[in-house]
N, C-alpha and C positions, 0 to 999 in steps of 0.2 A: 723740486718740491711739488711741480705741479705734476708730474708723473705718478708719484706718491701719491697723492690727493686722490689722482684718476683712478689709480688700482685699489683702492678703496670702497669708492663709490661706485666700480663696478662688482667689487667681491659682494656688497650692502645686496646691489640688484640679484646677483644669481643667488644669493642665500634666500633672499624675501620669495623668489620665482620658485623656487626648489621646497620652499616650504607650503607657499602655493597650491603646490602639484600633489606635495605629501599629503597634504589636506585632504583634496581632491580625491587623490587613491584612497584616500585611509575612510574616507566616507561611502566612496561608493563600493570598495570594498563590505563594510561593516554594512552597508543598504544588503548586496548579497547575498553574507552570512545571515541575515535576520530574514531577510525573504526563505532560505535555503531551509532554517526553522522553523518557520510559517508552515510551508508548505509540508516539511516533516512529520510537525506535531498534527495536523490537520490530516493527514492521512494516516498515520496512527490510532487516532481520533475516531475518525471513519470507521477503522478495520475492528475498533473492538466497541464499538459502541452500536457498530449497525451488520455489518457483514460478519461477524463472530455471532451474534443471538440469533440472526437470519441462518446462518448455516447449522443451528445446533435446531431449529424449528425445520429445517429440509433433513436434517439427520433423521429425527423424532419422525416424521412422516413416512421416512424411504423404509425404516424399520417397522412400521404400521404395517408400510405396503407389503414390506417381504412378509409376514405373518398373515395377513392374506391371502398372499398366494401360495403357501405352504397349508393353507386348510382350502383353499380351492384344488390343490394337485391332490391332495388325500384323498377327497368327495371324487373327484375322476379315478381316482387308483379304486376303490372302494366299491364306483359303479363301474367297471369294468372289473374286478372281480366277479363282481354280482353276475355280469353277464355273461364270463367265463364258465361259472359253476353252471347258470342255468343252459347254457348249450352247450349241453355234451354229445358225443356223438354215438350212435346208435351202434 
């Protein structure tokens, strides 16, 4: 009887130690997944609320810039025309 008893009150311990531990995983587990979202949505976050309008303001600029410098090469094609016609040779 007293053997019985014993394997009882040892099965009570490894069940309550095992639930324990599941706890223990199951928490810092779920701490993980919630950090692992954290940092998802926050960089998400980030990419269209700050570097998506930043890149469409560098877009907007770089096409400025190239229409610039397609009326700056025109003005050098146009003055070296200019200066092709005016020196011809004798």
């Amino acid at each position: 009887m007293n053997l019985v008893l014993y394997f009882w009150m040892v099965l009570i311990v490894v069940v309550h130690t095992q639930k324990q531990a599941c706890t223990a995983t199951m928490f810092f587990t779920r701490g993980i997944s919630v950090t692992n979202f954290l940092v998802g949505s926050s960089a998400l976050a980030f990419q269209a609320f700050v570097l998506y309008p930043w890149h469409k303001q560098l877009d907007d600029d770089f096409e400025a810039l190239k229409k610039e410098n397609r009326q700056v090469l025109q003005a050098l094609e146009a003055i070296s025309l200019k200066d092709r016609k005016g020196t011809t040779p004798n």
